[in-house]
N, C-alpha and C positions, 0 to 999 in steps of 0.2 A: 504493500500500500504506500509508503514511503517513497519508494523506487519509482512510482505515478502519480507521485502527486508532487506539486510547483514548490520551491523554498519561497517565492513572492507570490501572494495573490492577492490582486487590487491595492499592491502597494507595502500589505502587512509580511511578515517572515512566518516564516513557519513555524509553532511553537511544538505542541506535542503530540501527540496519536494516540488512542484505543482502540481497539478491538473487543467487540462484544457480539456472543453467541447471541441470534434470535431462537427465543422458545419457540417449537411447534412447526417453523419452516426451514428447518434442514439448510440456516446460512446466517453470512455473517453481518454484522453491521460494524464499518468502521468509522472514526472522524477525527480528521484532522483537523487541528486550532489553529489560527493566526491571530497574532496581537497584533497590536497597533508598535510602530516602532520603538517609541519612550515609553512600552511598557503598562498603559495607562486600560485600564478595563474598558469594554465598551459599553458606550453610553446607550440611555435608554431609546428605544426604536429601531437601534440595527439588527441584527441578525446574521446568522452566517449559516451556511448549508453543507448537508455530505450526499452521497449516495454510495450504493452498491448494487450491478447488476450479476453478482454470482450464481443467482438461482437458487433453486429449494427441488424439494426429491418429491414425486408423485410416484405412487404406484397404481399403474395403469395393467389391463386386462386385455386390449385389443391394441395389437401393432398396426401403423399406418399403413403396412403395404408387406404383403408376404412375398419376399423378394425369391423365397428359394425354396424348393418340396424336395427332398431328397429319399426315395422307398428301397427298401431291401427287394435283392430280386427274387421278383415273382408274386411281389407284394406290391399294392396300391395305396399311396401316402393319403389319409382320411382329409378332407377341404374341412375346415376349422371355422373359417369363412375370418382369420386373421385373429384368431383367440389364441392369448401364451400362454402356454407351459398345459395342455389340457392333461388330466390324468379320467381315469374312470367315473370319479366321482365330484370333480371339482376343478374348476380354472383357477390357477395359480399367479398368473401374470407377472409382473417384474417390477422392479424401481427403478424409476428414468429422471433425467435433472429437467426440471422443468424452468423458464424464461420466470423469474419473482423480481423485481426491482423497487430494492429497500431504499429509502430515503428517511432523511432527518432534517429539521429546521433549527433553530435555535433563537429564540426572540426572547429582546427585553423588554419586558412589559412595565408598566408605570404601576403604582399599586392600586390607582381607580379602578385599572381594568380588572385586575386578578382577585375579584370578592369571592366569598362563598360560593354566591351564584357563578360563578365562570367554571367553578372547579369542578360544579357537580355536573354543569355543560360536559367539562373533560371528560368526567367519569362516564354520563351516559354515552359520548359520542364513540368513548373507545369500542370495538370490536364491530364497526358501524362500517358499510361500506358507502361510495359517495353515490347521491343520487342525479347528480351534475356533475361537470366539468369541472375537473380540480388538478394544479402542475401540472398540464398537460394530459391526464389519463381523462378517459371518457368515463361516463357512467357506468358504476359498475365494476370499474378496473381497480380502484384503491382503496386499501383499507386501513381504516387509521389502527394503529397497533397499541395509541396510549403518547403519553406522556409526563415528564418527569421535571420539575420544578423545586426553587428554592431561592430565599429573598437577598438579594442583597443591601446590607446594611447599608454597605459605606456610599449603596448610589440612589440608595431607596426606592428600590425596582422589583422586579420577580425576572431571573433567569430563566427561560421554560423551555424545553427539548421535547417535540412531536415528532414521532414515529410512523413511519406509513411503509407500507408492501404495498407493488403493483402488481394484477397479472391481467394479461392482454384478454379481451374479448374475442370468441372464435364464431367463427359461422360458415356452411358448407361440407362440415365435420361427417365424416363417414365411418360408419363402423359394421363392419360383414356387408352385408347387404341391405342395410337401414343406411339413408343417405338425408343431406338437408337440416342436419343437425345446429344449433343455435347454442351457445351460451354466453353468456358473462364472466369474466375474471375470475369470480370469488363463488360463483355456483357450481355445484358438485355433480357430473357425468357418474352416472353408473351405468352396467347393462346385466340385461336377464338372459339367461342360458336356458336353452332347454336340447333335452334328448331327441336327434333326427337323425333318418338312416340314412348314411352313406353307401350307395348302391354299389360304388366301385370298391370302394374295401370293405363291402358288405359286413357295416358294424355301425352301433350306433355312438353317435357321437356329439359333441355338447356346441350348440350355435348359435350365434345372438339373435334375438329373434326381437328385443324391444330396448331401447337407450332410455333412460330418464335423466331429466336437469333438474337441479334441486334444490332451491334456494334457501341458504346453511346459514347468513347473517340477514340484519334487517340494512335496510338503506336508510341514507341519512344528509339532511345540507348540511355540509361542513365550513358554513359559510361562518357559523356560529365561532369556530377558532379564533375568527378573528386575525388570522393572516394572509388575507385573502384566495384569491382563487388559480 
């Protein structure tokens, strides 16, 4: 992270770095500081930003495109209709790195703004996905993950740090032979299996036969943060 990120940005030097594991998406959040040159904290209203596009792990049940069937001879390799790992009783499927892009803000807020009422704004808004345009993702695409605050005395301000995951919007999405598929970022693909005869390897075998989308958080304007859109 060091090795790609600037010693000056807009001016400031580079100060220090963290690194911090996200719960629950299989990645990292890092962020790099810059101070002001004489050392001097930032005043209330600026802000500074990080991101991270490393991705997070999905484990998915249906591969894009069965590139290859290979049968023993004299044997006919069963059409799966692109379902992984099939065994007798159960699809297994695999863990793949999926496109996730984490970001952080950092603002300093005045103490007017940061009351009771803003905090409990915080608290409900965390685990909210956006229902508008927000940093560039569409609706749908980001999810606030929370964050993390604390006042400074000597500027008489609140330091506040928002956390957000991206994942892209799909559509077009095909799975066996179900086509036309739709989702959102943060809503949840499954698919149902059922038992059909394969006439050529005369045997039966497990095939998608129905895809569901499933929507797993509530949506929300995040207009409410307070650092714009």
């Amino acid at each position: 992270m060091l090795a790609n990120s600037p010693v000056i940005h807009d001016g400031l030097p580079r100060d220090d770095a963290e690194v911090e594991e996200l719960e629950g998406l299989d990645a990292y959040l890092g962020t790099v500081r810059f101070t002001s040159p004489d050392g001097q904290a930032s005043e209330t209203g600026e802000s500074s930003f990080s991101f991270d596009t490393s991705g997070g792990t999905q484990h998915v049940t249906q591969s894009l495109q069965t590139v290859g069937t290979f049968a023993a001879p004299g044997e006919n390799a069963p059409d799966f209709g692109g379902a992984i790992g099939v065994t007798q009783d159960n699809v297994e499927g695999v863990d793949i790195t999926v496109p996730v892009y984490t970001f952080s803000e950092t603002h300093y807020l005045p103490n007017s703004v940061v009351t009771n009422a803003y905090k409990g704004t915080l608290f409900n808004l965390t685990g909210k996905v956006n229902n508008g345009a927000f940093k560039g993702l569409a609706a749908g695409e980001c999810l606030f993950l929370g964050a993390s605050g604390s006042r400074r005395e000597t500027e008489d301000d609140w330091e506040i740090t928002f956390r957000f995951a991206g994942s892209p919007n799909k559509t077009g999405l095909t799975v066996g032979d179900i086509v036309g598929i739709s989702k959102k970022g943060w809503e949840y693909l499954w698919v149902r299996y059922q038992d059909t005869e394969d006439a050529n390897a005369k045997m039966l075998i497990k095939k998608p036969i129905a895809a569901y989308v499933e929507k797993v958080y509530d949506e929300a304007s995040f207009a409410a943060l307070g650092i714009g859109t």
